[in-house]
py3Dmol code that shows the C-alpha trace and the ligand (Angstrom):
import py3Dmol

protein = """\
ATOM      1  CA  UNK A   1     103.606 102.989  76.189  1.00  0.00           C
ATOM      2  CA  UNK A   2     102.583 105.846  73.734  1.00  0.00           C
ATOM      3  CA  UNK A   3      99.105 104.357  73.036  1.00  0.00           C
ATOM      4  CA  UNK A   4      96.977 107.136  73.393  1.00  0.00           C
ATOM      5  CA  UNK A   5      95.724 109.647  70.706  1.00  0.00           C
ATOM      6  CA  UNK A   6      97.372 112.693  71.058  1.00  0.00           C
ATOM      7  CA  UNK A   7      94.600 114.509  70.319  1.00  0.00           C
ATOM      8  CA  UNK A   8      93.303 113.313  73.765  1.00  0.00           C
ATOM      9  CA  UNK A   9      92.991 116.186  76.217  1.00  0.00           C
ATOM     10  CA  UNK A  10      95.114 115.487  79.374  1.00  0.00           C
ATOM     11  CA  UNK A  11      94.597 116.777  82.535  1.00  0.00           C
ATOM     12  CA  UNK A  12      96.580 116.324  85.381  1.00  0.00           C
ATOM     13  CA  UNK A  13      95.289 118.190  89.244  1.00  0.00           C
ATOM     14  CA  UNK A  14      96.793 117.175  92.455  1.00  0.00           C
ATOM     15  CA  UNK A  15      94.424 117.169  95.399  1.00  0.00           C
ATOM     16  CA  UNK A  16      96.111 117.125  99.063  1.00  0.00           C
ATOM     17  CA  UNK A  17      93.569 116.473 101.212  1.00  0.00           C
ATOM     18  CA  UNK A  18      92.399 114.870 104.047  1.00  0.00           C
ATOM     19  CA  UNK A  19      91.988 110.962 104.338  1.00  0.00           C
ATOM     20  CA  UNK A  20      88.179 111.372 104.747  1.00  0.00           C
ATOM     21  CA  UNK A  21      87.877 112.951 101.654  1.00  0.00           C
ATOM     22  CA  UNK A  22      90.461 110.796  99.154  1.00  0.00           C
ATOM     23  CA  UNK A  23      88.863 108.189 100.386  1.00  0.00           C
ATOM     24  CA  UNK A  24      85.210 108.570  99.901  1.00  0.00           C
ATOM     25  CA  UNK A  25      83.095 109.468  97.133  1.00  0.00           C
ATOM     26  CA  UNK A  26      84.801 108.593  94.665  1.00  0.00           C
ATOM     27  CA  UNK A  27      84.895 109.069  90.752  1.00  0.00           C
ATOM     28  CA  UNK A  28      85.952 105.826  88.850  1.00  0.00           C
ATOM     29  CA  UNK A  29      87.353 107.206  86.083  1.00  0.00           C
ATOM     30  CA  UNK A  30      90.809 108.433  86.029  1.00  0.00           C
ATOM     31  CA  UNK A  31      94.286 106.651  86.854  1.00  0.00           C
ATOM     32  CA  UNK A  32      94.515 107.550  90.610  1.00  0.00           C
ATOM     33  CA  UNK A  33      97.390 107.210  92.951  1.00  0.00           C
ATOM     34  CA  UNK A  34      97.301 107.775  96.510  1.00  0.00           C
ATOM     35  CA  UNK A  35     100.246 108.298  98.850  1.00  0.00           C
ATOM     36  CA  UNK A  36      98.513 106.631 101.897  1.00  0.00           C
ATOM     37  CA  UNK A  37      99.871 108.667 105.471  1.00  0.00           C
ATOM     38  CA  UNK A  38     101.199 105.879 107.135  1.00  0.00           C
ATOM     39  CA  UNK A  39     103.195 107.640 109.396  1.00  0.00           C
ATOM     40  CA  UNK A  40     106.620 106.385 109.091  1.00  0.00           C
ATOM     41  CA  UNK A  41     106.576 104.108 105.871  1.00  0.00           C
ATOM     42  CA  UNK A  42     105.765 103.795 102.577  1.00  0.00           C
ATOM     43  CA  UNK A  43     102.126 102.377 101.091  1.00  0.00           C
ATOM     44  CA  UNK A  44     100.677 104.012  97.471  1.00  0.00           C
ATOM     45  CA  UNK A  45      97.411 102.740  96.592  1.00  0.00           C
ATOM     46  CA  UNK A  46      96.843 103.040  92.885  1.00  0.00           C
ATOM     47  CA  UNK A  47      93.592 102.680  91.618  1.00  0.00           C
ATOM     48  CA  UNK A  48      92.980 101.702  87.627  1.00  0.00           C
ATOM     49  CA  UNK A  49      90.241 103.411  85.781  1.00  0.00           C
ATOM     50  CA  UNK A  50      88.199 100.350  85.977  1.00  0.00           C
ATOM     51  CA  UNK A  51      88.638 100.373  89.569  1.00  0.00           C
ATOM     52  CA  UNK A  52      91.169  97.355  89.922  1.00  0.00           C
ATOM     53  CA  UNK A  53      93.676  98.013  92.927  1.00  0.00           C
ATOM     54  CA  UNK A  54      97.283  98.236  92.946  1.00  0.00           C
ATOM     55  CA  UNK A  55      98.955  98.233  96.534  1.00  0.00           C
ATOM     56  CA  UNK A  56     102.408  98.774  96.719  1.00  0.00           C
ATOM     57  CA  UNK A  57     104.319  98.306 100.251  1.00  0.00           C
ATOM     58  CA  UNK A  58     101.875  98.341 103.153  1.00  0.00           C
ATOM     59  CA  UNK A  59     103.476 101.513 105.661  1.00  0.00           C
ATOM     60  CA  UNK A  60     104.615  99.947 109.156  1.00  0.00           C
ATOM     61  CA  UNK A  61     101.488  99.455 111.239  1.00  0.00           C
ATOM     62  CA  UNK A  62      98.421  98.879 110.865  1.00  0.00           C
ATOM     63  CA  UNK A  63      97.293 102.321 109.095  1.00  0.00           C
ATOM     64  CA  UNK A  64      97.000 101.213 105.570  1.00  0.00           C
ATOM     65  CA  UNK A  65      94.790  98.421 106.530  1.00  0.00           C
ATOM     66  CA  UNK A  66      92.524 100.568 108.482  1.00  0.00           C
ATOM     67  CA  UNK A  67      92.230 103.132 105.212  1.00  0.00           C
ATOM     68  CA  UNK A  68      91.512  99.724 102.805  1.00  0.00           C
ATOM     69  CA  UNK A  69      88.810  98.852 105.516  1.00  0.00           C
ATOM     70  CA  UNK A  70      87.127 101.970 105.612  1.00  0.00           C
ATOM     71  CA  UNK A  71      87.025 102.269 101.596  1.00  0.00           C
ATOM     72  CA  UNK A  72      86.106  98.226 101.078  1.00  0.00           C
ATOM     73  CA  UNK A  73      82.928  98.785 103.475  1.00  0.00           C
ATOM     74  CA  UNK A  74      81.171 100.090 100.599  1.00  0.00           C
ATOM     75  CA  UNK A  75      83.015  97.106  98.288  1.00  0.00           C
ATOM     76  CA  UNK A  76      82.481  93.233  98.680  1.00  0.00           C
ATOM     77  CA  UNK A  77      84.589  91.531  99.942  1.00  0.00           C
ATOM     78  CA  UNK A  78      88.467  92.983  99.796  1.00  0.00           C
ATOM     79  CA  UNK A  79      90.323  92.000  96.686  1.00  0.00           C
ATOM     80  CA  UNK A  80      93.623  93.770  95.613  1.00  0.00           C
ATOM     81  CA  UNK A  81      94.538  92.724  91.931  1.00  0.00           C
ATOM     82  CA  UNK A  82      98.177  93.238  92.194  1.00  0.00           C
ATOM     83  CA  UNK A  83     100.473  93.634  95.474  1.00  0.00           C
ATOM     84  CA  UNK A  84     103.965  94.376  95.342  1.00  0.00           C
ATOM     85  CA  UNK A  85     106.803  95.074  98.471  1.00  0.00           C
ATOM     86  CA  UNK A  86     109.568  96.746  97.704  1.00  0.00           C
ATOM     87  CA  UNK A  87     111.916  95.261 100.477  1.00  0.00           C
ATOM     88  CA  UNK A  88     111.924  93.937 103.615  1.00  0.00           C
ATOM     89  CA  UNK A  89     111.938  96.658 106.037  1.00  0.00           C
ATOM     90  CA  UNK A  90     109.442  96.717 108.641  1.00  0.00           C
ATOM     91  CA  UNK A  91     108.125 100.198 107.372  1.00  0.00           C
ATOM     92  CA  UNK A  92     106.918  98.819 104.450  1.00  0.00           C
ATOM     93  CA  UNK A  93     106.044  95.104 105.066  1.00  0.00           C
ATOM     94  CA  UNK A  94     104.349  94.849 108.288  1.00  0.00           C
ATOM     95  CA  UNK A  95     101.113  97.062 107.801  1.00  0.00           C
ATOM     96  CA  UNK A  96     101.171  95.102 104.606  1.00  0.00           C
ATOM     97  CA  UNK A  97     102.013  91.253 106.399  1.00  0.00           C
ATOM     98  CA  UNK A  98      98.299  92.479 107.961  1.00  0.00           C
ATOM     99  CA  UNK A  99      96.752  93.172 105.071  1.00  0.00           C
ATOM    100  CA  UNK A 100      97.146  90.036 103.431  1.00  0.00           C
ATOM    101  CA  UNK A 101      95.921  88.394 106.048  1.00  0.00           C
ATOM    102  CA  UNK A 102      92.206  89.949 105.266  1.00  0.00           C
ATOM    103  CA  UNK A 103      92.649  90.427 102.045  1.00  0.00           C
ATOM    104  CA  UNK A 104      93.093  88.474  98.486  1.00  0.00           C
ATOM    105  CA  UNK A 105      96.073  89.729  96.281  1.00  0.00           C
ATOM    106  CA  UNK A 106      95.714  88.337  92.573  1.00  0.00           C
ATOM    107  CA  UNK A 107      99.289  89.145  91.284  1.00  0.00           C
ATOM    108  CA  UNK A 108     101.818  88.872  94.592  1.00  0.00           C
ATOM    109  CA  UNK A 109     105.738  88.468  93.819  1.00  0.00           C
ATOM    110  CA  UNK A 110     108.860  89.849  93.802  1.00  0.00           C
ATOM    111  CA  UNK A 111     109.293  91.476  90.238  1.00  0.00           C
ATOM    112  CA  UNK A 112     112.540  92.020  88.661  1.00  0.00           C
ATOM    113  CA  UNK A 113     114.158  94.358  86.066  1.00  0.00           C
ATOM    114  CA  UNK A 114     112.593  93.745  82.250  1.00  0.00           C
ATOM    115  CA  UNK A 115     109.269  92.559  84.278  1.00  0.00           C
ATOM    116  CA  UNK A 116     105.949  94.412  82.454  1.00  0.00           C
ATOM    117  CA  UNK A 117     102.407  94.439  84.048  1.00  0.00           C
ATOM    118  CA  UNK A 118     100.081  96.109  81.956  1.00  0.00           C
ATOM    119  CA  UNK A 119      96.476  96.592  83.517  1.00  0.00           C
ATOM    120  CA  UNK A 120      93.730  98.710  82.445  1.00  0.00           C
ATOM    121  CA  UNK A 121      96.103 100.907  80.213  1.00  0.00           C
ATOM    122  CA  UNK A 122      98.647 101.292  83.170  1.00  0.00           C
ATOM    123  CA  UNK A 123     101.899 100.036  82.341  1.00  0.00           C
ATOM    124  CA  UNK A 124     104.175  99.187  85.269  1.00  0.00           C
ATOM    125  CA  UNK A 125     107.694  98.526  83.990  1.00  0.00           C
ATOM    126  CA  UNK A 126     109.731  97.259  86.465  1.00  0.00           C
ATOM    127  CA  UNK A 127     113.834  98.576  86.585  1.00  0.00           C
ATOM    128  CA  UNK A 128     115.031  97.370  89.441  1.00  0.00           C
ATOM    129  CA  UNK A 129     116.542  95.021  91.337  1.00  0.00           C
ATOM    130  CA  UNK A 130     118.278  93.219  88.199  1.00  0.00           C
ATOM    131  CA  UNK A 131     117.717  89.685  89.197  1.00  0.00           C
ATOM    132  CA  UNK A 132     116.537  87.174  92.046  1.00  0.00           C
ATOM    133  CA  UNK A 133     120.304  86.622  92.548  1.00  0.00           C
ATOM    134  CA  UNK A 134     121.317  90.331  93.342  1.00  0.00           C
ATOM    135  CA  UNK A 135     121.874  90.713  97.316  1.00  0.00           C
ATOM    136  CA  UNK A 136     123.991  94.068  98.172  1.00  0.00           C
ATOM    137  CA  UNK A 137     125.025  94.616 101.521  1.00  0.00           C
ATOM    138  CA  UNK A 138     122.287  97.132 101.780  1.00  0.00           C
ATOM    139  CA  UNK A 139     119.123  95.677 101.568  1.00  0.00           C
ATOM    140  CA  UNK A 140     117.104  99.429 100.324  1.00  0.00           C
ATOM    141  CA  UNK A 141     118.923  98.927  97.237  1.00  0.00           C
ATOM    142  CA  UNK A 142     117.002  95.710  96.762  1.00  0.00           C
ATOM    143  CA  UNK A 143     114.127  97.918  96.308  1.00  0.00           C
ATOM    144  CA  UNK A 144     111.555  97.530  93.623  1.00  0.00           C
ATOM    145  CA  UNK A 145     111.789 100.296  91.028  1.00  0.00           C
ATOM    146  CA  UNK A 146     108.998 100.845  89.188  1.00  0.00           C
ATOM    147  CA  UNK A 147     108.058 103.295  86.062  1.00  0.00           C
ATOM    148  CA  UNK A 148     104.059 103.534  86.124  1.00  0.00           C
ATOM    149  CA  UNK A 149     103.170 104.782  82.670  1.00  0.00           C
ATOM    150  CA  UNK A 150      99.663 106.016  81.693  1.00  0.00           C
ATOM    151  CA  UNK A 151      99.905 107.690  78.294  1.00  0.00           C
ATOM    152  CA  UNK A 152     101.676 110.936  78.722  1.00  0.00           C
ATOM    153  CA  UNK A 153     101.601 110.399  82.557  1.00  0.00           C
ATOM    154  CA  UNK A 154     104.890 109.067  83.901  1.00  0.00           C
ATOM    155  CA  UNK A 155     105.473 108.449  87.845  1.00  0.00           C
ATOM    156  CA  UNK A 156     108.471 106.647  89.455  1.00  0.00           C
ATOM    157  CA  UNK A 157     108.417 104.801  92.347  1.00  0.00           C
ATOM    158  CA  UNK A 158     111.684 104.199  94.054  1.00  0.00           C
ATOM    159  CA  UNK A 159     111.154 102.335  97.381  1.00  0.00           C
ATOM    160  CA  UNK A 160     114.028 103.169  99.460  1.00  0.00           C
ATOM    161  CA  UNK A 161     116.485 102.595  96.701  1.00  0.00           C
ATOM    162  CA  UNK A 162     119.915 104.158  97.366  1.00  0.00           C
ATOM    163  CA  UNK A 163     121.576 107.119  94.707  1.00  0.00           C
ATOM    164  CA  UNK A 164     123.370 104.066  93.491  1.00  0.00           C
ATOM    165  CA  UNK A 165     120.785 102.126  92.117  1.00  0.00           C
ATOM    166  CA  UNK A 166     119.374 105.264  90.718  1.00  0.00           C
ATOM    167  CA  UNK A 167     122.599 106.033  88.552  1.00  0.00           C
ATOM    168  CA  UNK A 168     122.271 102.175  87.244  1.00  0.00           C
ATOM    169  CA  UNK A 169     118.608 102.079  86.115  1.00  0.00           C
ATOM    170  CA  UNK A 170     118.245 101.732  82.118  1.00  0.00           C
ATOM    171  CA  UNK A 171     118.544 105.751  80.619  1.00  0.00           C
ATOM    172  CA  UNK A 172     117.699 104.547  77.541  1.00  0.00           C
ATOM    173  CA  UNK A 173     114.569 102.756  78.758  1.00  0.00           C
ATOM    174  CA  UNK A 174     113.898 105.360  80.750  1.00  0.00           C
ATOM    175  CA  UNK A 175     114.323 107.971  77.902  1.00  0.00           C
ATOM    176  CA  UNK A 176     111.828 106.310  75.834  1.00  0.00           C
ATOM    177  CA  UNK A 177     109.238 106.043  78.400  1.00  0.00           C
ATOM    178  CA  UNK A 178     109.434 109.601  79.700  1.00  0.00           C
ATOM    179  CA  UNK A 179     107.928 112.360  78.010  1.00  0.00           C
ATOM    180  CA  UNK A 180     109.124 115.944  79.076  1.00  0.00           C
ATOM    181  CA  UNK A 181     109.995 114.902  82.596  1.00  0.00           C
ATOM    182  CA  UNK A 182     108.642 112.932  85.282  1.00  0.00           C
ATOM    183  CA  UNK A 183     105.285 113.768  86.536  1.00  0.00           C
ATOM    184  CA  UNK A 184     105.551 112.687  89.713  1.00  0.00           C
ATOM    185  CA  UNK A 185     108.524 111.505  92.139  1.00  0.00           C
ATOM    186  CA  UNK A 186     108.193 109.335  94.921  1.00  0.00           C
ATOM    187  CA  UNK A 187     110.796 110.488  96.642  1.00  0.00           C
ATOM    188  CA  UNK A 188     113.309 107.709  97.580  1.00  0.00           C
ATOM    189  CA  UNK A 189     114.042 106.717 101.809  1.00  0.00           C
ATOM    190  CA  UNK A 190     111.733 109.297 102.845  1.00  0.00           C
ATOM    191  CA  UNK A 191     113.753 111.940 101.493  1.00  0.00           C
ATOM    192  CA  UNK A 192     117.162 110.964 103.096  1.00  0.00           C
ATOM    193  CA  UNK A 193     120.513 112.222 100.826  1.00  0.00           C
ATOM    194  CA  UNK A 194     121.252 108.328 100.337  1.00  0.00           C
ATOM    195  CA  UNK A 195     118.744 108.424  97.458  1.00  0.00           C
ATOM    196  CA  UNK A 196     119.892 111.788  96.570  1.00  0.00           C
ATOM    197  CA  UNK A 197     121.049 111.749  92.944  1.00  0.00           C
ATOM    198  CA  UNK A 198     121.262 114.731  91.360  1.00  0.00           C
ATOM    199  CA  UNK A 199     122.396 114.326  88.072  1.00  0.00           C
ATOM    200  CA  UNK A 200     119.650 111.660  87.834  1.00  0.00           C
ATOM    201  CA  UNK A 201     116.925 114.001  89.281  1.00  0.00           C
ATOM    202  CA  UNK A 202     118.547 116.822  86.983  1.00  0.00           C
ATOM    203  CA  UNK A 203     117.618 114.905  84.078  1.00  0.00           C
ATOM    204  CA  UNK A 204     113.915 114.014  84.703  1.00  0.00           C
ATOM    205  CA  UNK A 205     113.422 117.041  86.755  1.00  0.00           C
ATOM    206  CA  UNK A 206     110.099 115.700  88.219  1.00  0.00           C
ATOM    207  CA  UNK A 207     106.609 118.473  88.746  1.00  0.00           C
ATOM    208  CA  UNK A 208     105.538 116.577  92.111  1.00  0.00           C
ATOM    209  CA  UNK A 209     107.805 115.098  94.548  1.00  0.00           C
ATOM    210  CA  UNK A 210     106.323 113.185  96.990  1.00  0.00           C
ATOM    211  CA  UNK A 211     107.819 112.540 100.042  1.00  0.00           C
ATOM    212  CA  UNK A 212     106.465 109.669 102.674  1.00  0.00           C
ATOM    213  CA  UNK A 213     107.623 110.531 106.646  1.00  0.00           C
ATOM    214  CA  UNK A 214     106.342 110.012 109.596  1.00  0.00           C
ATOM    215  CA  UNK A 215     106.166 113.080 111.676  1.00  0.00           C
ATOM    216  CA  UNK A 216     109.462 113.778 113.417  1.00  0.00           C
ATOM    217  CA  UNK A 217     111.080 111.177 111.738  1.00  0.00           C
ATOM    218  CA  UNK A 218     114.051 109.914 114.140  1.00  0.00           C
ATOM    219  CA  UNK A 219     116.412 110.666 111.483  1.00  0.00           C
ATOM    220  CA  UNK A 220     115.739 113.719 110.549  1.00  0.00           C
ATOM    221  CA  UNK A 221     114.258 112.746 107.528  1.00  0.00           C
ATOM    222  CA  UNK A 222     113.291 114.419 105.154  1.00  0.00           C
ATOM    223  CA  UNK A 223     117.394 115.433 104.363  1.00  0.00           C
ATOM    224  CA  UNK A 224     117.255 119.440 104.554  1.00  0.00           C
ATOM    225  CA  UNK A 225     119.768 118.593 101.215  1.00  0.00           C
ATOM    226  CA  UNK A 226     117.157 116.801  99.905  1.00  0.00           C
ATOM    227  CA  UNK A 227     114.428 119.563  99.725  1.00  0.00           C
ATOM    228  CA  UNK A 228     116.873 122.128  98.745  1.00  0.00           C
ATOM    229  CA  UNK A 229     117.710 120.353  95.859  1.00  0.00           C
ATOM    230  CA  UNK A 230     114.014 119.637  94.484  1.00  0.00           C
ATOM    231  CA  UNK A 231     113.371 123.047  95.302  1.00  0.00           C
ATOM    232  CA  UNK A 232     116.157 124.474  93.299  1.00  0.00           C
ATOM    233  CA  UNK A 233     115.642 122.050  90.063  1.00  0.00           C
ATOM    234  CA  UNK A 234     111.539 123.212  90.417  1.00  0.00           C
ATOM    235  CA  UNK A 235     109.930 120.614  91.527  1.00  0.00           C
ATOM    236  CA  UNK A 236     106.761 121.254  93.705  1.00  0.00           C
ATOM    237  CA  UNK A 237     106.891 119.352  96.891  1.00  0.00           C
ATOM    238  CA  UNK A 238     104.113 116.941  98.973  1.00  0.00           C
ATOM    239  CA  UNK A 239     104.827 115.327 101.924  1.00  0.00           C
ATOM    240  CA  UNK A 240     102.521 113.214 104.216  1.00  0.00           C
ATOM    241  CA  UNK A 241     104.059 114.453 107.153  1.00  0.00           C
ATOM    242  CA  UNK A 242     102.400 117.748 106.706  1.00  0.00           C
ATOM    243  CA  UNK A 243      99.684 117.247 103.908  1.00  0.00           C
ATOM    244  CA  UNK A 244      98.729 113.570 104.804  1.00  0.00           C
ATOM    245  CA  UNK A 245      97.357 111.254 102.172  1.00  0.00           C
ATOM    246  CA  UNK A 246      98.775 112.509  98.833  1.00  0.00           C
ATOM    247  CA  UNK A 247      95.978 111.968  96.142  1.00  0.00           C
ATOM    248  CA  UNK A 248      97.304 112.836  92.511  1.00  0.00           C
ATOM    249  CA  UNK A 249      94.495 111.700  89.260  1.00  0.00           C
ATOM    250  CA  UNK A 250      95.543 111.572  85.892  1.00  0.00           C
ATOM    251  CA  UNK A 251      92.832 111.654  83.394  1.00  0.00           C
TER     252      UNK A 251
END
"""
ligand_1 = """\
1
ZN
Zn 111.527 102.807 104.459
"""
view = py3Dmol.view(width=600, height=400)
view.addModel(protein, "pdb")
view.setStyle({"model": 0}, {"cartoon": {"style": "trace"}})
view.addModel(ligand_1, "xyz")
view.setStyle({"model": 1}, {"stick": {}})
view.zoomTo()
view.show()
């Protein structure tokens, strides 16, 4: 959690760029995490400052693959150290059902509340869902919740977890692990009002929030509600729809 001096001089920029230049010349240091442009889907590619590889969902098609490709050309082999799926919705798990078959995950299971991975000073503290036996009617609120914590760096990952599950994640957990407000949101259901929860977004008013949509989304999505509300509470919004590949470094 709170490991780091405070004395240490943090820096957070947010780059939104194009995918030829997130993805190439890179600096290994930093904590970096990319919100890939999938199109319609989800797939974040964090990257440790030792350059391990954390892939989370894997965006509907074959996009995400084609971005690992294009990066691993300069890398041996392809080797992800941890790979996680939120739920199974075909916007998240097919490009990554590809993936997996080129390349080797090290860590690859469904996580559950209490869960902790810890790797290269990232801590990824798992919230949600609360056990193996939890199956609502709704299977986005099976979604993996994560809190990644790097020092004084906080970013939650929500999957396409419904308001709901948001209202029932662990406050005080949460409380403890968040210093001054989120850092960065990743916007639950690509921005639709059914992970809309104010009170909860009220609370950890977040600096980024990042939404990931395909371009004209069939639903409409992002929720006009949605963006009106991050707006209002400050937050600075990023979506991949318009930016592409969201690239945020904490240092
Ligand atoms: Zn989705």
């Amino acid at each position: 959690m709170h490991f780091r001096s405070l004395a240490l001089i943090y820096i957070l920029y947010i780059l939104v760029s194009i995918l030829s230049n997130t993805l190439s010349n890179r600096e290994s240091r930093g904590m970096t995490f990319e919100f890939l442009d999938v199109g319609q889907g989800d797939s974040i590619l964090i990257t440790t400052t030792a350059g391990k590889f954390i892939l989370i969902d894997g965006g509907g098609d074959y996009t995400a693959d084609r971005l690992l490709f294009e990066r691993q050309r300069l890398l041996s082999g392809c080797h992800l150290d941890v790979v996680i799926l939120t739920h199974e919705h075909a916007d998240h798990s097919v490009g990554l059902e590809r993936i997996l078959k080129r390349c080797t995950a090290g860590t690859y299971k469904k996580l559950y509340k209490g869960d902790l991975l810890r790797i290269d000073g990232l801590e990824l503290h798992v919230l949600w869902p609360p056990e193996k036996s939890y199956t609502p009617s709704d299977i986005n609120d099976t979604s993996t919740v994560i809190l990644a914590d790097y020092g004084f760096f906080e970013v939650l990952l929500t999957g396409d977890a419904g308001s709901t599950v948001l209202s029932s994640l662990d406050k005080g957990k949460l409380d403890n692990l968040i210093q001054n407000g989120l850092d960065i949101l990743k916007v639950s259901h690509h921005g639709s009002k059914t992970g809309l929860d104010k009170s909860f977004l009220r609370k950890y008013t977040p600096r980024y929030a990042v939404i990931q949509v395909g371009e004209g989304n069939k639903f409409g999505l992002p929720d006009e509600e949605v963006l009106d509300f991050l707006g209002g509470i400050g937050s600075e919004i990023y979506r991949t729809d318009m930016q592409g590949t969201v690239e945020i470094k904490a240092f």
